[in-house]
C-alpha positions in Angstrom: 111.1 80.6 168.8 111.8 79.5 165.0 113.7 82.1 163.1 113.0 82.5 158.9 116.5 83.6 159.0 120.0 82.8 160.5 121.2 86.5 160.3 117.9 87.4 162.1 117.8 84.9 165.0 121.9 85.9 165.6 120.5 89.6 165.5 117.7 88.8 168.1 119.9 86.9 170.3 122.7 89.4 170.9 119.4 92.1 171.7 118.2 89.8 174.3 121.4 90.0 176.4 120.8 93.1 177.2 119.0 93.6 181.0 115.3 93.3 180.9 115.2 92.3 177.3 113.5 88.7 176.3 113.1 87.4 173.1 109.8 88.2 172.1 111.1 92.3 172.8 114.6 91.6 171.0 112.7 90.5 168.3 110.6 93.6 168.1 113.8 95.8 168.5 115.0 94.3 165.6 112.0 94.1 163.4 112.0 98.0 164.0 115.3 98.8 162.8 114.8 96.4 160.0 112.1 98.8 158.5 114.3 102.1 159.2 116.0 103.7 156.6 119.7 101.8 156.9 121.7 104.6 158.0 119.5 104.6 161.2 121.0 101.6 162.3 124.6 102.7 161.1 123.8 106.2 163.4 122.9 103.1 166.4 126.1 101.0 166.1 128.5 104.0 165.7 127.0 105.5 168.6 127.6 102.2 171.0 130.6 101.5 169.2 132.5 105.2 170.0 131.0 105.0 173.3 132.2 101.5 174.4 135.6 102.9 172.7 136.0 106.5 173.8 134.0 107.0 177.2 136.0 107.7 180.2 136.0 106.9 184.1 136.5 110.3 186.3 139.6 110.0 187.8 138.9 111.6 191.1 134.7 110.2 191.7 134.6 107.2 189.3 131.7 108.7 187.4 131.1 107.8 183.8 132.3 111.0 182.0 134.0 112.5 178.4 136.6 113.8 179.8 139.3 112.4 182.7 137.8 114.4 185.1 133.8 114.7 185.0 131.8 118.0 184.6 130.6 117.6 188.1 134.1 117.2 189.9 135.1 120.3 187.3 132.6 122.7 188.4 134.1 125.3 190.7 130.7 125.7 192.5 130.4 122.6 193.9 131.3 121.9 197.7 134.3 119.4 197.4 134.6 119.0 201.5 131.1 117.2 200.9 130.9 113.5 199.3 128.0 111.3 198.6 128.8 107.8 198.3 126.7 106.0 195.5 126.4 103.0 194.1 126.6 103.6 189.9 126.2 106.6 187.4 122.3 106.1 187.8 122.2 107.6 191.3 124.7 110.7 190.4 122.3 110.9 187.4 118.7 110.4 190.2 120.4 113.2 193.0 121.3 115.6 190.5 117.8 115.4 189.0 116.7 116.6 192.2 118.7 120.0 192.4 118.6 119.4 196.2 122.5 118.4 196.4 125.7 121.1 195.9 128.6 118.4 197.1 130.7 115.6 194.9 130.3 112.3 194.1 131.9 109.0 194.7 131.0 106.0 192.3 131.6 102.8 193.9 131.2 100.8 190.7 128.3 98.0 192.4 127.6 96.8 196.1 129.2 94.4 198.5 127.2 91.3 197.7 129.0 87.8 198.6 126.5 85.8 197.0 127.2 87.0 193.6 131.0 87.3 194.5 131.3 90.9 194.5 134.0 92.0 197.6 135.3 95.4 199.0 138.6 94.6 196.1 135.9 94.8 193.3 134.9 98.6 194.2 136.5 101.8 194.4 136.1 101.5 198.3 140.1 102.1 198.7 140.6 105.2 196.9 137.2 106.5 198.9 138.8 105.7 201.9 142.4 107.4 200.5 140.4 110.6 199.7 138.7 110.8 203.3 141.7 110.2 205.2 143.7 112.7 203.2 142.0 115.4 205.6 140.1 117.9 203.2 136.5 116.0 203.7 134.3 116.9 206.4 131.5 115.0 205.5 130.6 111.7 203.8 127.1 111.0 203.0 125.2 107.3 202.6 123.5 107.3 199.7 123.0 103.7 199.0 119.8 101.6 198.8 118.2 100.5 201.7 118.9 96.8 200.5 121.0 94.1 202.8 124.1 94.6 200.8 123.4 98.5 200.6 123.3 98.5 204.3 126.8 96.0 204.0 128.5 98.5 202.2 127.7 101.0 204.0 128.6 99.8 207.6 132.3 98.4 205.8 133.1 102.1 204.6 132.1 103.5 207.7 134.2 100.9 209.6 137.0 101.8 207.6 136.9 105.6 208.3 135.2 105.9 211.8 138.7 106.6 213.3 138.5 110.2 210.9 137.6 113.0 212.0 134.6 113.1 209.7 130.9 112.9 209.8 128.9 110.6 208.4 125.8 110.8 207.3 123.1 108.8 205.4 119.9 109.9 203.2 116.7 109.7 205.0 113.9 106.8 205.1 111.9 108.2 202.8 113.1 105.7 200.0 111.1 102.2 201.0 113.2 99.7 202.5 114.4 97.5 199.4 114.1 100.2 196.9 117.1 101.3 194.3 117.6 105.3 194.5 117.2 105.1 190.5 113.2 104.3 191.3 112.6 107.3 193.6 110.4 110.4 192.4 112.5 113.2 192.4 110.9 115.1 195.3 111.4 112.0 197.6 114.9 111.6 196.9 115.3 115.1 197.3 114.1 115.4 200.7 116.5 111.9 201.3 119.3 114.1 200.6 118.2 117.4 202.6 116.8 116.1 206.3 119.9 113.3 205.7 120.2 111.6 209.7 123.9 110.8 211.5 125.4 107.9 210.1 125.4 106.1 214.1 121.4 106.8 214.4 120.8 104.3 211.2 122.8 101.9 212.8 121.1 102.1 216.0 117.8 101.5 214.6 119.3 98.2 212.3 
């Protein structure tokens, strides 16, 4: 791709690194914002710039949040004995869209995946662990995707907390084997979360 300009083609190329973004769209981002009045694109880099700067990690559920702890974990109506185990903000963001689920959230920051050298050290799997053995959980739900490192993940926490007196529990099939929980239609995901099966019956059936 030949650029008319070096300021351009720098402009294009910093666009492109973002996921799912190849050239040819990078350079029709930019060629937008080039014909917007200037400020538009000041309002664009502030924005990015405070958040990058000023966003916050909940203390107590890892969820991307304003504050230290999240709105979620701050709510006074929500069940804290209940915690669904997900992978990123996306699926806090996908459950709650459904209105089907009243417990907390733990954010586990990615999945165990070997090949791209992601272990249990590089997730929040220790302080999950911490907050189920401290006693005040009764249940922890699954909510991963029904990947081979979702399942990974899944069956390492549950190794690591079997010995608790807690349940476990893990959303329903109704998400497709191989499918991110982002993907799923709201109603699906929603009935995942309600008819969720025993932890021990998803591993019999692996």
């Amino acid at each position: 791709m030949e650029f008319s300009s070096k300021l351009l083609e720098k402009a294009v190329n910093e666009m492109a690194q973002l996921p799912g973004i190849g050239k040819r769209t990078a350079l029709r981002l930019v060629l937008h914002l080039l014909k917007q009045p200037e400020e538009q694109t000041q309002y664009l880099s502030n924005a990015l710039l405070n958040m990058r700067k000023d966003i916050k990690f909940c203390k107590k559920c890892h969820n991307i949040s304003d504050t230290d702890v999240c709105d979620i974990c701050a709510n006074s109506t929500r069940n804290p004995k209940i915690i669904c185990v997900v992978e990123d903000v996306r699926d806090v963001m996908a459950i709650e869209n459904t209105n089907q689920f009243k417990g907390l959230y733990h954010v586990l920051g990615g999945k165990i995946s070997p090949i791209e050298g992601i272990g249990p050290s590089q997730l929040t799997i220790a302080s999950l662990v911490e907050k189920v053995k401290s006693g005040d959980i009764e249940e922890v739900i699954f909510a991963l995707s029904s990947t081979i490192e979702g399942d990974t993940t899944n069956f390492y926490i549950y190794k690591q907390i079997k010995e608790v007196d807690v349940k476990t529990s893990t959303i329903a099939r109704g998400i497709a084997v191989g499918d991110e929980l982002e993907y799923a239609d709201e109603v699906t995901l929603g009935r995942s979360i309600v008819h969720r099966v025993p932890f021990e019956n998803a591993l019999k059936n692996n």
